[in-house]
C-alpha positions in Angstrom: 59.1 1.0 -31.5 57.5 2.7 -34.5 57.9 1.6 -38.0 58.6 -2.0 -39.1 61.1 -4.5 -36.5 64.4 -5.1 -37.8 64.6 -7.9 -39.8 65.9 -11.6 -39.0 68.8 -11.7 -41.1 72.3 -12.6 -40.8 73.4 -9.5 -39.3 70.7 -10.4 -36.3 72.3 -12.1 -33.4 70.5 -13.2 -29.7 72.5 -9.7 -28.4 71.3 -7.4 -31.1 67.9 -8.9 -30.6 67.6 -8.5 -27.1 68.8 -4.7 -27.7 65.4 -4.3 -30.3 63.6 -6.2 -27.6 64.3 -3.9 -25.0 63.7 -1.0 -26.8 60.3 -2.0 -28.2 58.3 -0.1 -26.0 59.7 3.4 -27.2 57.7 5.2 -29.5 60.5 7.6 -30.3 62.4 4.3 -31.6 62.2 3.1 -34.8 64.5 0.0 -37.1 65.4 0.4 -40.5 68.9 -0.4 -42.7 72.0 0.6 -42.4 75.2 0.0 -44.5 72.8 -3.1 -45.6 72.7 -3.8 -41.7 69.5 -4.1 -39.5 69.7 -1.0 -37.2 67.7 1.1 -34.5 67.0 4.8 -35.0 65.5 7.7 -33.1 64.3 11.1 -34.7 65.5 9.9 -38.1 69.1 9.2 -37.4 70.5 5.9 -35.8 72.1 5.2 -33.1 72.6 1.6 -33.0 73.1 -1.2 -35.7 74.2 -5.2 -36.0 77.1 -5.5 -38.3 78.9 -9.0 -38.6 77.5 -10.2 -35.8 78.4 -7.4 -33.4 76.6 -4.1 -32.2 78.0 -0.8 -33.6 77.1 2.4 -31.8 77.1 6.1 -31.9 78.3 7.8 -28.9 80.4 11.1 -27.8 84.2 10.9 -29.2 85.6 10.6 -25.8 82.8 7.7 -24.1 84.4 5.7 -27.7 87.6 6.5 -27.1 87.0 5.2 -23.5 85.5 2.3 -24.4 88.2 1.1 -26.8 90.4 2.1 -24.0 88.9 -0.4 -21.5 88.7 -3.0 -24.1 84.9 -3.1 -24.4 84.7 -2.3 -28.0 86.6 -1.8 -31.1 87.1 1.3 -33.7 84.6 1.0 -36.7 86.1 1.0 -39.4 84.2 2.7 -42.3 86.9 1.2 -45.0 90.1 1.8 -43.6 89.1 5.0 -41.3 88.0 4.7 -37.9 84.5 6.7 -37.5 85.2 9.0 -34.6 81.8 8.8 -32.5 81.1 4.8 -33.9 82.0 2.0 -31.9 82.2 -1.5 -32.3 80.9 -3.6 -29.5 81.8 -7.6 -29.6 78.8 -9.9 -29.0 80.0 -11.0 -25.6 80.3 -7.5 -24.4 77.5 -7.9 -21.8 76.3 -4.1 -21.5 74.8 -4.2 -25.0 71.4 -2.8 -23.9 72.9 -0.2 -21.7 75.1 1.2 -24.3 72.4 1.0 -26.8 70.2 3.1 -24.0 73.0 5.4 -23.5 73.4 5.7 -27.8 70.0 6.4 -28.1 70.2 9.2 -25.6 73.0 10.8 -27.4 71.9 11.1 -30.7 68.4 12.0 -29.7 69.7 14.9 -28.0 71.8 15.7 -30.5 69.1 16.2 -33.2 
């Protein structure tokens, strides 16, 4: 990971942390904030980022809307409109790293 680590705030939980840990090793990676959340980011734009405890990430409109689908994560909400290619993934959701992997892979090859 390039750049400085997300910080240790609030918005850092154990599954948010183990995300930035297994993505350390990527140079292409790097943390900075987000919508005054720590977050993960590759060729300038992010991907991935802790808010309120949970993991939000950017994905293809119809993996989110499949996702919500099944239960495994939530709209985000930017104010009172869902943000069509964010999702909101609960803390227990135990595929964090994966869907932080598969994030990553689709907003570097959308840049």
């Amino acid at each position: 990971m390039t750049s400085t680590t997300a910080s240790q705030g609030p918005e850092m939980d154990q599954g948010f942390r183990a995300v930035i840990d297994a993505l350390a090793g990527d140079g292409e990676v790097s943390a900075g904030r987000m919508l005054v959340s720590d977050g993960l980011k590759v060729n300038g734009k992010f991907f991935a980022f802790a808010k309120d405890g949970a993991m939000v990430v950017k994905l293809p409109k119809a993996r989110v809307a499949e996702l919500i689908a099944g239960g495994a994560a939530t709209p985000f909400l930017r104010g009172d409109k869902p943000m069509a290619e964010w999702a909101t993934v609960p803390p227990e959701n135990t595929d964090c790293v994966a869907l932080a992997r598969e994030a990553h892979a689709f907003v570097r090859g959308s840049g």
